[in-house]
C-alpha positions as CSV (number, residue, x, y, z in Angstrom):
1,X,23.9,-8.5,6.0
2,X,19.9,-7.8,5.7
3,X,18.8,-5.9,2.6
4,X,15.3,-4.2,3.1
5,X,13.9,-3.0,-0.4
6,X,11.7,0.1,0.1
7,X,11.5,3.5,2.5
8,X,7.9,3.3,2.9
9,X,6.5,2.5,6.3
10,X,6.6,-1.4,5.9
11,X,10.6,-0.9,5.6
12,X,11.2,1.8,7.7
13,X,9.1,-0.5,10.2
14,X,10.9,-3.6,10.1
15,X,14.3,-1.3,10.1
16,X,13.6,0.2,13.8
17,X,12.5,-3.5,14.7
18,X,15.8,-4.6,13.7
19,X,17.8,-1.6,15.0
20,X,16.2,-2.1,18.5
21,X,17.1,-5.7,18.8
22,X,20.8,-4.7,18.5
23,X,21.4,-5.5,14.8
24,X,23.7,-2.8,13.0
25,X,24.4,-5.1,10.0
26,X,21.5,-4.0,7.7
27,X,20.8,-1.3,5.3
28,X,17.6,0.5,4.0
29,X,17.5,0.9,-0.3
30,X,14.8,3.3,-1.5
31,X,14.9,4.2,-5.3
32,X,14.1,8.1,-4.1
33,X,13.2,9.0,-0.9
34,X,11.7,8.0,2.3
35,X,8.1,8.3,2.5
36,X,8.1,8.8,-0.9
37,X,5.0,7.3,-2.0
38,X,2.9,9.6,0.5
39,X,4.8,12.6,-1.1
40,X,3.5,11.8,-4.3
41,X,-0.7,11.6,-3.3
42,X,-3.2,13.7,-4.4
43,X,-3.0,16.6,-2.5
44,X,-6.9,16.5,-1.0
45,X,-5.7,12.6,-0.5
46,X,-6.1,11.9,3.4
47,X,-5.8,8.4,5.4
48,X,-8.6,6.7,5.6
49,X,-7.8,4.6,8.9
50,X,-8.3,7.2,11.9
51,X,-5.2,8.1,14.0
52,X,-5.7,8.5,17.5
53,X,-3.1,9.2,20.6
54,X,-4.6,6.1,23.2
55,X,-1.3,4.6,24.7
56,X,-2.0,5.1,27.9
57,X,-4.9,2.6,27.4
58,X,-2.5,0.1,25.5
59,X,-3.9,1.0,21.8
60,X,-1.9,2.1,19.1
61,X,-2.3,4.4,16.7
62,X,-3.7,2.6,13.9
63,X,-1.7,4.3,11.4
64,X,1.9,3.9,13.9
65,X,4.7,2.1,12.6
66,X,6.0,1.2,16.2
67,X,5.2,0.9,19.6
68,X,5.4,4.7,21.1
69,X,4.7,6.8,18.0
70,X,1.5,8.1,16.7
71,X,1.0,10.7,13.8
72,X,-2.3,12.0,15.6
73,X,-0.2,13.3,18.4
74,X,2.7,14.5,16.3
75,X,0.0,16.3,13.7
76,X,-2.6,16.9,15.7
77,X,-5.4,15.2,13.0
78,X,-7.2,12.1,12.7
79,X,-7.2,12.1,9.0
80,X,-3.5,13.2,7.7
81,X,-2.3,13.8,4.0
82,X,0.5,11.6,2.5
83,X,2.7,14.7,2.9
84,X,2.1,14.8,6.8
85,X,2.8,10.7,7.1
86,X,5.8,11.3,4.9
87,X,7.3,13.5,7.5
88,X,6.3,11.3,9.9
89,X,8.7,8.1,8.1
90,X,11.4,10.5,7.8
91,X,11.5,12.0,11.5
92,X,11.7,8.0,12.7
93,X,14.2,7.0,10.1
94,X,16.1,10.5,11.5
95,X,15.7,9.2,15.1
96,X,16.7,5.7,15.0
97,X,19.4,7.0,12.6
98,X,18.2,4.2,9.8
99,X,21.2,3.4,7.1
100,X,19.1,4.4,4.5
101,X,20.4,4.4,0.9
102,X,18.2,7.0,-0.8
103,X,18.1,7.4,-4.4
104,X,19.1,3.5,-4.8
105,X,17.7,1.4,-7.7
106,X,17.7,-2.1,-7.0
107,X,18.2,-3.7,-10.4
108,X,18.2,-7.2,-9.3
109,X,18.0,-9.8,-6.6
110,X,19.7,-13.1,-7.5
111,X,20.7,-16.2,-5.6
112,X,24.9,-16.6,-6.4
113,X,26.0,-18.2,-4.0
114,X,25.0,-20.5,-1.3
115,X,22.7,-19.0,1.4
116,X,23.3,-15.4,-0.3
117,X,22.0,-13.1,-2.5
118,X,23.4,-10.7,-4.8
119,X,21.7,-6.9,-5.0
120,X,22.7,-5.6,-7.5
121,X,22.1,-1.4,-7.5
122,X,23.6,-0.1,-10.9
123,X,23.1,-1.1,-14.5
124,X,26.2,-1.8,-14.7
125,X,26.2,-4.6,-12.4
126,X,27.6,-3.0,-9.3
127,X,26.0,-4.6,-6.1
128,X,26.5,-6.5,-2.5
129,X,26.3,-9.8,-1.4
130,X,23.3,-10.3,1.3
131,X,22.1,-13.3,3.4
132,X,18.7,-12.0,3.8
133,X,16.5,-9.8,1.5
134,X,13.2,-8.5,2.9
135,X,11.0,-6.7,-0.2
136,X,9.1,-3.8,1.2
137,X,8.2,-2.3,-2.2
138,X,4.3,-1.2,-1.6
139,X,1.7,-0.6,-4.5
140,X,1.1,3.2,-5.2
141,X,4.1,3.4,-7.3
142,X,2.7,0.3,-9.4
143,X,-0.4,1.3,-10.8
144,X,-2.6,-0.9,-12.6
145,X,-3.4,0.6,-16.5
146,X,-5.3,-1.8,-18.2
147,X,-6.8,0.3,-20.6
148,X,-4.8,2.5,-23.7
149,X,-6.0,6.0,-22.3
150,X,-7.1,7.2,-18.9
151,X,-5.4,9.4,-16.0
152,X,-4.9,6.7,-13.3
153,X,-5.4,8.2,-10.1
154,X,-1.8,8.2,-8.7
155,X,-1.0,10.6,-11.8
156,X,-3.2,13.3,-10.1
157,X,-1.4,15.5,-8.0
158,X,-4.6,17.7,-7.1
159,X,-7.7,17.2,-7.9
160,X,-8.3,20.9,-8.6
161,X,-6.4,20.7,-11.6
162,X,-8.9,18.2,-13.4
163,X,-11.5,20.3,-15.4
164,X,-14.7,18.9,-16.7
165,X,-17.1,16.6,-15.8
166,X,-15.4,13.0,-15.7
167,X,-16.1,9.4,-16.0
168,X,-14.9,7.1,-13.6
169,X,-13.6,3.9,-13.9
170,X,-13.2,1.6,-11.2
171,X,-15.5,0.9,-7.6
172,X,-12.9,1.0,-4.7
173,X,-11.5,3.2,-2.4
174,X,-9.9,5.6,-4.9
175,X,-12.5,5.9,-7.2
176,X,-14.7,6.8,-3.9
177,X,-12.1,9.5,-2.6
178,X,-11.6,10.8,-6.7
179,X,-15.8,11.1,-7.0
180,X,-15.8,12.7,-3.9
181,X,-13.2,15.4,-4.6
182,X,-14.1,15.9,-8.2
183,X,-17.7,16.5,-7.1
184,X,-16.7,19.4,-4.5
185,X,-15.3,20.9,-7.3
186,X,-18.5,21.3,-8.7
187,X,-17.3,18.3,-11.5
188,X,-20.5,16.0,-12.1
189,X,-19.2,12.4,-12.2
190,X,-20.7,9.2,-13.4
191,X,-18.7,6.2,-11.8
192,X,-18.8,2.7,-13.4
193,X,-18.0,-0.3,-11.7
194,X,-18.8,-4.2,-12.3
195,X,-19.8,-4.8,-8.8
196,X,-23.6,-5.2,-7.8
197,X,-23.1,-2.2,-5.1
198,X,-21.2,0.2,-4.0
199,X,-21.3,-0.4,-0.8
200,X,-21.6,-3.9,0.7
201,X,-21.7,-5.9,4.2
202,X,-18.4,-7.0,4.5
203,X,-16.6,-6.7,7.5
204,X,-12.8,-7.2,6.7
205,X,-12.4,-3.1,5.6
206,X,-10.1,-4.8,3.0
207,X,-13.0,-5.9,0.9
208,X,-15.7,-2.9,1.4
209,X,-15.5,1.1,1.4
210,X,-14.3,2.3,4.7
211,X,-16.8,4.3,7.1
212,X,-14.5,7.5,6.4
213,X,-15.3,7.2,2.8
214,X,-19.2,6.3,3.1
215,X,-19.8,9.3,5.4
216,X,-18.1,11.9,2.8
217,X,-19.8,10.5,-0.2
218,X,-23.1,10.5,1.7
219,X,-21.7,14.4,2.5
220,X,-21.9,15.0,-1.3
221,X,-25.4,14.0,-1.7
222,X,-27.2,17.0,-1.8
223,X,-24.9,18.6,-4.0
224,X,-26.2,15.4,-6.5
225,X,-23.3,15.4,-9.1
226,X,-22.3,11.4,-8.3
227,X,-23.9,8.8,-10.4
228,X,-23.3,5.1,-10.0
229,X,-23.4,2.4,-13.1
230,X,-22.7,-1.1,-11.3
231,X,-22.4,-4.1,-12.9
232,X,-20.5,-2.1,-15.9
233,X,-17.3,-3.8,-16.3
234,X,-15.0,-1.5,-19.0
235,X,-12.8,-3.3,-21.5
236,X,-11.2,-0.7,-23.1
237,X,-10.8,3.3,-23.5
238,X,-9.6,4.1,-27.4
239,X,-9.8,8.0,-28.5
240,X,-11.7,9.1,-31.9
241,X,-9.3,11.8,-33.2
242,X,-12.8,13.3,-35.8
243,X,-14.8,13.8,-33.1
244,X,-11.9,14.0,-30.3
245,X,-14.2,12.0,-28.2
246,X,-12.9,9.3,-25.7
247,X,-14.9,6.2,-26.3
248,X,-14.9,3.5,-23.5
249,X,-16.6,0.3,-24.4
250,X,-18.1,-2.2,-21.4
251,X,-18.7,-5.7,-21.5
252,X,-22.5,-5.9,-22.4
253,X,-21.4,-4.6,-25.3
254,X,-22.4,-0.4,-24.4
255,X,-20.2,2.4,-25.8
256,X,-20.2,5.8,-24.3
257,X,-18.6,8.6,-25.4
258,X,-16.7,11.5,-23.2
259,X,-15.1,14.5,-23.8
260,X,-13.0,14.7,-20.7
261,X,-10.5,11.5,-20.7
262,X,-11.7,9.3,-17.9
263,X,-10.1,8.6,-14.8
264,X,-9.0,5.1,-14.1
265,X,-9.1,3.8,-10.4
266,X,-8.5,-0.1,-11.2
267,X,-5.8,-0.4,-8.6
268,X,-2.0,-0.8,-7.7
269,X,-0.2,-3.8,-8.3
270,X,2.4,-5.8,-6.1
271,X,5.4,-4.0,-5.9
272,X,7.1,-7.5,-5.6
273,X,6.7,-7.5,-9.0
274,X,9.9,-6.2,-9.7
275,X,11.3,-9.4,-8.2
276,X,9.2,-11.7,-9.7
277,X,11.7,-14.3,-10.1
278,X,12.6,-14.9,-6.5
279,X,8.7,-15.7,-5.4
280,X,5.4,-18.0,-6.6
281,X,2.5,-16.2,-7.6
282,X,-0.7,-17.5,-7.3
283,X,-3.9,-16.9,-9.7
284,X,-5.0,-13.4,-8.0
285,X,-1.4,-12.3,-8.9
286,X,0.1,-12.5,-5.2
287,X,3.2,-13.9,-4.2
288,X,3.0,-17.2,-2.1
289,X,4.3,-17.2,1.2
290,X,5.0,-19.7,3.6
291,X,3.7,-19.1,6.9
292,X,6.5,-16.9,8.3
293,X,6.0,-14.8,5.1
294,X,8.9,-16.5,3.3
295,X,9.3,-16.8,-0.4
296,X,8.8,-20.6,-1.0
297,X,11.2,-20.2,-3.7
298,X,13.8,-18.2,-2.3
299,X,15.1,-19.1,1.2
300,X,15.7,-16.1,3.4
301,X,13.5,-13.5,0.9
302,X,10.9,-12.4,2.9
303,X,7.8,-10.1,1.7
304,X,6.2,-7.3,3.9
305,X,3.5,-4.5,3.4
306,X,0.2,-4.4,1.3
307,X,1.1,-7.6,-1.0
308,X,0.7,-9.8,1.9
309,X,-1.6,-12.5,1.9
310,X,-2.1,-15.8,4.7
311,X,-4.8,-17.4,3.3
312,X,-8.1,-15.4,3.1
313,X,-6.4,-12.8,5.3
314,X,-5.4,-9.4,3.4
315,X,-3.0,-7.0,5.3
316,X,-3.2,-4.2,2.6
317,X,-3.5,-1.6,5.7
318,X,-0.7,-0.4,7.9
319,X,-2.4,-1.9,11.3
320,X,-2.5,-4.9,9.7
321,X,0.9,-5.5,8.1
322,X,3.2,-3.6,10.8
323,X,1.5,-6.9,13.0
324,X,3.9,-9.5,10.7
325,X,7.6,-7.2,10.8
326,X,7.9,-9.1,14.4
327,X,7.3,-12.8,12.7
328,X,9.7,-11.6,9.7
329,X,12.7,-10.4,12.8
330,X,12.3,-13.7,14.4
331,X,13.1,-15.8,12.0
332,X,15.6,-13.9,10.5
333,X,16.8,-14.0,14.0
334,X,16.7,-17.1,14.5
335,X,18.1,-18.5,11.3
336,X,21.3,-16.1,11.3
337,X,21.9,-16.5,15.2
338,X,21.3,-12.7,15.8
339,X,21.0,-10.7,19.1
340,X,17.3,-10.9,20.5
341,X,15.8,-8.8,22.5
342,X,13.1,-10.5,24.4
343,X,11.5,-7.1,25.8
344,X,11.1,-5.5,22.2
345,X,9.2,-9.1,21.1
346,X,7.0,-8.2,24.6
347,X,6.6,-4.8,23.8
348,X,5.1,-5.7,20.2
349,X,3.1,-7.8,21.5
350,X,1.5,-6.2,23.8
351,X,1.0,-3.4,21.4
352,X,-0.5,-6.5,19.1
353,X,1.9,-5.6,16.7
354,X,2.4,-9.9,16.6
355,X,0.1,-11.7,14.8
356,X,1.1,-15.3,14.6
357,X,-2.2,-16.8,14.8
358,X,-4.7,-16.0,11.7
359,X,-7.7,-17.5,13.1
360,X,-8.2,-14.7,15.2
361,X,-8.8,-12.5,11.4
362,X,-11.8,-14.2,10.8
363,X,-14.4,-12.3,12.3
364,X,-18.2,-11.2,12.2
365,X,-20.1,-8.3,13.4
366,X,-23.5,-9.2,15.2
367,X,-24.7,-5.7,14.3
């Protein structure tokens, strides 16, 4: 038996992988439903990777799960909502006819016997014994709160329904997308982050805002209602009930005052988390892997998605982590003398949905 943890598109992923190879022993456990975590985006939310139908030319869709799929040709857009890619895990899940346990809390994960796992799904202690656990839990449903007040952005549902001008907290992607949105609205925004820049010169689109994001901030520019504060690093967001004022206080020691609480874009955390017995975590907060993305704690409890890390290389986007579901199947495969199915592995890799050598990850731009 293989327990995947998760019906977002890292599980659903490595469940066709696993289906196509011939293996029926497996099962699918989502705490509510599949795709869930693009059902529950802001609605002006859209992808920032670019979908595009290129097959014929041996490219996949960057935002495709599998070889022969892409949401640009099923939607028809470049950019889609979480709703649309939602649809788009549930439609593959209904087509490979995934065993998909919706509405299933995983509780626990613990090692009881040799080679075996028990998960248990019910307070009670109800479960199943498995002999491989893969943990495909995301981030969005994990946000980071560090401070005592703030809307974090995955509490927004649309961005139309936040009045007044607003502070932002935080200098990534979703403070970007939140500035932008709030500012169509006709919301002025001041955004404070501790960075030196908003933009920078990275390459890796892990570590910088994505060319999507740049071109509809600099869309907003004439409309001037964005203002930037870098190297302003917040500590903490308290309330004055006299004045019913939000104050948030930054490092250098500023305090500034809002009427509006602010909203706080610090981030997701690993969805791992949840399981954070069965893995190492290193000093950023990630779980330790070995090379095949293996717990180096727990034999056979694998990690795939956003939370993956191989040394300075970050898979936090689909087209990067759907690369490693291949590594994950082989082992498994190979460990538990499953069925193989030597033209899937081809077909992956042609699609270079295999990435088993990291060297090719470290790469510059000459222009």
């Amino acid at each position: 038996m293989i327990t995947i943890i998760g019906g977002g598109p890292a599980g659903i992923g490595m469940g066709v992988l696993l289906k196509q190879n011939g293996i029926d022993d497996f099962i699918i456990l989502e705490r509510d439903q599949v795709g869930s975590t693009f059902f529950q985006w802001p609605e002006e939310t859209r992808f920032i990777t670019p979908s595009f139908t290129a097959h014929g030319f041996s490219y996949l869709d960057l935002n495709a799960i599998l070889p022969d799929t892409s949401p640009a040709y099923t939607f028809g857009k470049e950019h889609l909502s979480g709703e649309e890619y939602g649809e788009y895990l549930c439609m593959i899940a209904e087509h490979y006819k995934l065993p998909v346990s919706e509405n299933t809390q995983v509780h626990k994960v613990e090692k009881r016997e040799e080679k075996k796992y028990w998960v248990q799904t019910s307070e009670k202690g109800d479960g199943f014994f498995s002999n491989s656990v893969i943990i495909a839990c995301g981030e969005f449903q994990f946000p980071k709160r560090p401070f005592k007040y703030g809307i974090h952005y995955g509490d927004v549902t649309s961005w139309k329904e936040i009045e007044g001008d607003r502070i932002i907290i935080g200098g990534g992607e979703s403070a970007a997308d939140a500035a932008y949105h709030l500012n169509k609205e006709g919301r002025k925004v001041d955004v404070y982050y501790s960075a030196k820049q908003w933009f920078d010169i990275e390459v890796d689109p892990s570590r910088t805002l994505s060319p999507f994001t740049r071109e509809r901030l600099e869309s907003t520019k004439a409309l001037n209602g964005i203002f930037e504060h870098p190297m302003s690093r917040a500590i903490s967001v308290e309330k004055d009930d006299e004045k019913d004022m939000f104050l948030i206080q930054f490092e250098n020691g500023d305090v500034v005052e809002t009427k509006w609480e602010p909203i706080i874009c610090t981030g997701f955390g690993s969805g791992a988390k949840q399981f954070k017995e069965l893995f190492e975590w290193n000093e950023e907060g990630l779980p330790i892997l070995t090379e095949k993305d293996e717990s180096t704690l727990a034999p056979s409890v694998y990690l795939i998605g956003p939370n993956v890390r191989q040394s300075n290389t970050i898979f936090c986007f689909i087209y990067k982590f759907r690369q490693r579901f291949a590594i994950i199947a082989e082992d498994i495969i190979f460990h538990h003398n499953l069925p193989r199915n030597q033209d899937i592995f081809e077909l992956y890799k042609k699609s270079a949905m295999y990435l088993d050598d990291l060297s090719c990850c470290e790469k510059g731009c000459a222009c």
